[in-house]
Z-matrix of the N, CA and C atoms (Angstrom, degrees):
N
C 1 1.445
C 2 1.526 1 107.35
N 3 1.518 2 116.01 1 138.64
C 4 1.024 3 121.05 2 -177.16
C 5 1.855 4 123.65 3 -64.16
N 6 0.974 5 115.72 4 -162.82
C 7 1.925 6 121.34 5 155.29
C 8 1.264 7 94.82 6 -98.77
N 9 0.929 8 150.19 7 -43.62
C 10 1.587 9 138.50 8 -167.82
C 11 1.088 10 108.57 9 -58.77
N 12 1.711 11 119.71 10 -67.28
C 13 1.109 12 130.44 11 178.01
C 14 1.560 13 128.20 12 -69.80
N 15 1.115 14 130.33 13 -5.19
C 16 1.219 15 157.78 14 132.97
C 17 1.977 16 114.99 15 -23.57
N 18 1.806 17 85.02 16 -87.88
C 19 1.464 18 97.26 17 160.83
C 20 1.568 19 111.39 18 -49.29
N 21 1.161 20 132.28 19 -35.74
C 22 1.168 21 122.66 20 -165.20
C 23 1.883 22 111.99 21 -64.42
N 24 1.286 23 74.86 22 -58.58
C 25 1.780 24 86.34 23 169.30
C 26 1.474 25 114.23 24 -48.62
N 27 1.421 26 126.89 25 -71.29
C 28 0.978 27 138.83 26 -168.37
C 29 2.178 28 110.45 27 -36.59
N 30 1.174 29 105.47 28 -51.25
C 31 1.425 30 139.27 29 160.85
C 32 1.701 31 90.88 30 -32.04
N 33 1.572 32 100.18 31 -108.79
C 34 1.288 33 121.75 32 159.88
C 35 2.126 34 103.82 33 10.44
N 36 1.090 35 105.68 34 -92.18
C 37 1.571 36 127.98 35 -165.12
C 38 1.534 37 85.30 36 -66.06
N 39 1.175 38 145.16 37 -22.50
C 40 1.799 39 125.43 38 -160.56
C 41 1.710 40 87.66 39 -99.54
N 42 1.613 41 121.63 40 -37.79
C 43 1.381 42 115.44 41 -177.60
C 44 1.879 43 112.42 42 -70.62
N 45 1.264 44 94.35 43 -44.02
C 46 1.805 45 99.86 44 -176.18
C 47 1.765 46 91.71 45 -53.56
N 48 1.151 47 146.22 46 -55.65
C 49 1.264 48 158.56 47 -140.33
C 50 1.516 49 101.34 48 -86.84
N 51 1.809 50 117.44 49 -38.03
C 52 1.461 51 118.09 50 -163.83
C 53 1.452 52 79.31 51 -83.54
N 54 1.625 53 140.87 52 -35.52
C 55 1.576 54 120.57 53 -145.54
C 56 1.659 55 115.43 54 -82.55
N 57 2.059 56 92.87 55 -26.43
C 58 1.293 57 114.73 56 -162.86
C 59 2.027 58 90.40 57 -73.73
N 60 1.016 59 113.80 58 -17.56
C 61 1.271 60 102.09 59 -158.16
C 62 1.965 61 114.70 60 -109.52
N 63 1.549 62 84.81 61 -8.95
C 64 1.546 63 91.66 62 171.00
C 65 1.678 64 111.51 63 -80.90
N 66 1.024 65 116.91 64 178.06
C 67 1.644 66 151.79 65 -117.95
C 68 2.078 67 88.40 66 -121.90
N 69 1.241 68 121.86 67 92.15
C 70 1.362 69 110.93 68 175.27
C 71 1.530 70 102.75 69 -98.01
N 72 1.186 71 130.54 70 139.99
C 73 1.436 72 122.91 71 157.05
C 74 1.231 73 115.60 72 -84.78
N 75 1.734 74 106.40 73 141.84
C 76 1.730 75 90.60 74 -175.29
C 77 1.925 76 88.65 75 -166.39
N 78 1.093 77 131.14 76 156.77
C 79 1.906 78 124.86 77 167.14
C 80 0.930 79 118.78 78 -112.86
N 81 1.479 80 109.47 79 31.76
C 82 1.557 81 111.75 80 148.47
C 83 1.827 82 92.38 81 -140.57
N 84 1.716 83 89.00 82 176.76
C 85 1.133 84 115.09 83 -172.31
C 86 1.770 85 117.41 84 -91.01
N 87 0.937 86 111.23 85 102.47
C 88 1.673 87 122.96 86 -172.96
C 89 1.437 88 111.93 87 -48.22
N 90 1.707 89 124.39 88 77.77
C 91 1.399 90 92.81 89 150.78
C 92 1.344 91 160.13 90 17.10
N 93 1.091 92 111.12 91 -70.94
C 94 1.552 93 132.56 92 -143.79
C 95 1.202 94 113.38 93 175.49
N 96 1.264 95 108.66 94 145.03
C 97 1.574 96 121.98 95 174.13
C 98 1.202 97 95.77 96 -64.24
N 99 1.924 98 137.05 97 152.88
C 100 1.414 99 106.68 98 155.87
C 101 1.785 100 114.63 99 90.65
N 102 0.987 101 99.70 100 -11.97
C 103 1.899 102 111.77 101 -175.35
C 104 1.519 103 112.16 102 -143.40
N 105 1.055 104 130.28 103 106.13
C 106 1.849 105 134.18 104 151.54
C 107 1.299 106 107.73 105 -58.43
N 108 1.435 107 99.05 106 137.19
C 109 1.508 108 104.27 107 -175.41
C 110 1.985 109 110.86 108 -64.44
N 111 1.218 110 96.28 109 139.94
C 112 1.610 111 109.18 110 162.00
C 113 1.264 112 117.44 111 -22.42
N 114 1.333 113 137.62 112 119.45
C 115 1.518 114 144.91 113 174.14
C 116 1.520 115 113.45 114 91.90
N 117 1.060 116 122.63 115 3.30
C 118 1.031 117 139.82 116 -170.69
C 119 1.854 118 121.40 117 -95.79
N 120 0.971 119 130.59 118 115.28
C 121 1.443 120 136.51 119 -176.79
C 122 1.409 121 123.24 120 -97.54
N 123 1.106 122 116.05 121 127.70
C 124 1.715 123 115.42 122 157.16
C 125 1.820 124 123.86 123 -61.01
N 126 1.372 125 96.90 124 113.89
C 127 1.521 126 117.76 125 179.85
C 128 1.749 127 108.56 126 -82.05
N 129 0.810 128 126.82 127 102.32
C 130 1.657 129 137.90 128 -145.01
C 131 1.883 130 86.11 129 -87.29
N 132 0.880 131 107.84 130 -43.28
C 133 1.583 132 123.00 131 -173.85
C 134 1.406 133 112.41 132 -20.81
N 135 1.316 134 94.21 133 -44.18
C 136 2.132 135 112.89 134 -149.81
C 137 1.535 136 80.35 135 -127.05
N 138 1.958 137 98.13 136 132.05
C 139 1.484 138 148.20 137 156.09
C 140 1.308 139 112.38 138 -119.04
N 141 1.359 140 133.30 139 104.88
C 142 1.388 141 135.88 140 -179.88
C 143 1.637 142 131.67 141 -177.11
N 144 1.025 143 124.62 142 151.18
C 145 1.423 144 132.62 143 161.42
C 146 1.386 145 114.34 144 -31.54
N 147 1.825 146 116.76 145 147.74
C 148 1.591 147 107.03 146 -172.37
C 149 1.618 148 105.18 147 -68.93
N 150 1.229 149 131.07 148 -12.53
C 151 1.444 150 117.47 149 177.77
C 152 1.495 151 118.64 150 -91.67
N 153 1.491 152 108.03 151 -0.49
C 154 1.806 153 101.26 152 170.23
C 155 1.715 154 99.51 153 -114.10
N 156 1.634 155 109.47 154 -0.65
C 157 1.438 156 86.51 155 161.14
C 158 1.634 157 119.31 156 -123.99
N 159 1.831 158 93.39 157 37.37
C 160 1.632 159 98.63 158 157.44
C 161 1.596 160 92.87 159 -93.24
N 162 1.482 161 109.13 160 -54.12
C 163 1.529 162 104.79 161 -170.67
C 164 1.609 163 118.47 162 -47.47
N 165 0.935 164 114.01 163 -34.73
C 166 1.814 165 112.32 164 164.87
C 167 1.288 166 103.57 165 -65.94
N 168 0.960 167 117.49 166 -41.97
C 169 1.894 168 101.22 167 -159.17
C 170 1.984 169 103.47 168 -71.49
N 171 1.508 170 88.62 169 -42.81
C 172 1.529 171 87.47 170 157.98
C 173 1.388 172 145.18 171 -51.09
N 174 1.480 173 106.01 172 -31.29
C 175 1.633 174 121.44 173 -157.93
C 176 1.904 175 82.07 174 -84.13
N 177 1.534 176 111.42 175 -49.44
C 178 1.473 177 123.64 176 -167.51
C 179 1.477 178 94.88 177 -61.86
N 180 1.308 179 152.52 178 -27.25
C 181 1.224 180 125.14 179 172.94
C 182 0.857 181 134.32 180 -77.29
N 183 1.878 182 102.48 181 -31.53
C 184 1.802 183 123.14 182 -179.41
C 185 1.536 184 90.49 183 -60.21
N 186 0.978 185 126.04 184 -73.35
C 187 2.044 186 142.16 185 -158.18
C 188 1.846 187 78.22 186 -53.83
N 189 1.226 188 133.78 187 -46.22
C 190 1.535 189 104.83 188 -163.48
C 191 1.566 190 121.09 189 106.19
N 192 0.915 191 109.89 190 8.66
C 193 1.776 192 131.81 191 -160.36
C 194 1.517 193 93.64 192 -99.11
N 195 1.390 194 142.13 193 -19.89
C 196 1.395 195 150.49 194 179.70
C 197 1.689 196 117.89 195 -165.91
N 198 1.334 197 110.84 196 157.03
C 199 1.131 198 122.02 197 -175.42
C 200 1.654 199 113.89 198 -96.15
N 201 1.350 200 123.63 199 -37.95
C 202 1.111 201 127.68 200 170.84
C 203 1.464 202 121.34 201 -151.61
N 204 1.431 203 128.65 202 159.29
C 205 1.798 204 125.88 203 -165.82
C 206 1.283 205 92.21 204 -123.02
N 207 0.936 206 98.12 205 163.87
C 208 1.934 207 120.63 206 159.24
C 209 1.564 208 96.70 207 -152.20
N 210 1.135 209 109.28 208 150.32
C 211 1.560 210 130.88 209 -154.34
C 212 1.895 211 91.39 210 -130.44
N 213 1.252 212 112.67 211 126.53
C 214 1.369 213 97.90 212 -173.84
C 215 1.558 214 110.35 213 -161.60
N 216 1.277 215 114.45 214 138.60
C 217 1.768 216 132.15 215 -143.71
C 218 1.475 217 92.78 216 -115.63
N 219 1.787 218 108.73 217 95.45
C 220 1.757 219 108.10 218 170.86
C 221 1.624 220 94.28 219 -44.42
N 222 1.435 221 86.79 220 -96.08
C 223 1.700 222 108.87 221 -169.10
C 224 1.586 223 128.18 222 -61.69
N 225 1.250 224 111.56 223 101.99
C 226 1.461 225 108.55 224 169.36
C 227 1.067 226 138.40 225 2.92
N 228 1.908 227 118.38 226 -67.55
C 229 1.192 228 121.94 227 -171.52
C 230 1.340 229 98.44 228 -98.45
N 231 1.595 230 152.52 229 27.86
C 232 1.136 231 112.81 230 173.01
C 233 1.781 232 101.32 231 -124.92
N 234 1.768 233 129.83 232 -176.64
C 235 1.080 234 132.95 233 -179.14
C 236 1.503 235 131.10 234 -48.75
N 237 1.870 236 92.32 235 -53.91
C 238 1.041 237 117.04 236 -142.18
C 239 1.671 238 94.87 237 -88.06
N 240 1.324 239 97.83 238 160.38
C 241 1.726 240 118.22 239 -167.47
C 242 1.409 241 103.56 240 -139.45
N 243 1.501 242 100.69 241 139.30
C 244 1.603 243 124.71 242 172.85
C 245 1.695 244 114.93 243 -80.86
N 246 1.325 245 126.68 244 151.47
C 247 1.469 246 117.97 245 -172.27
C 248 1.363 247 117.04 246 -118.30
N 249 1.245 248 153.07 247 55.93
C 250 1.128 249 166.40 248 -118.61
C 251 1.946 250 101.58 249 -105.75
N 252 1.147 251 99.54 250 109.67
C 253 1.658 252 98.43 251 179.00
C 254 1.723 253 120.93 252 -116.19
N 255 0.736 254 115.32 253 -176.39
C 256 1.600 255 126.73 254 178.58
C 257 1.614 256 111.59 255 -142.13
N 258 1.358 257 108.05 256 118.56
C 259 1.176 258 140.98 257 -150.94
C 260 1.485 259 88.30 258 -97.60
């Protein structure tokens, strides 16, 4: 194995490790990596970063539009977050 590819990995395994270990906001309790909790729906509405889709999930409880969010990251390496609520 090369140094490039080396670093690559190394990268790779330090990001999978930094994402798994950060701080998601969400009002329910996450299962699983990979799984939205039970009863829970995809809100098609909202495309965004985890801090504009805490602020929705928030704004949607104050207004009354849902009972609870989960905020939730398909893919590993990228920003954007799915908004999953309970009706």
């Amino acid at each position: 194995m090369n140094r490039s590819i080396r670093r690559l990995l190394q990268g790779a395994v330090f990001a999978t490790a930094l994402a798994a270990s950060a701080p998601q906001a969400f009002a329910a309790t996450a299962p699983g990596i990979g799984t939205p909790p039970a009863g829970y729906v995809h809100e098609p509405s909202f495309h965004g970063t985890a801090t504009a889709c805490r602020a929705a999930g928030a704004e949607g409880i104050a207004d009354g539009k849902w009972t609870a969010y989960f905020c939730y990251q398909e893919l590993p390496f990228t920003p954007f977050q799915k908004l999953y609520v309970k009706k």
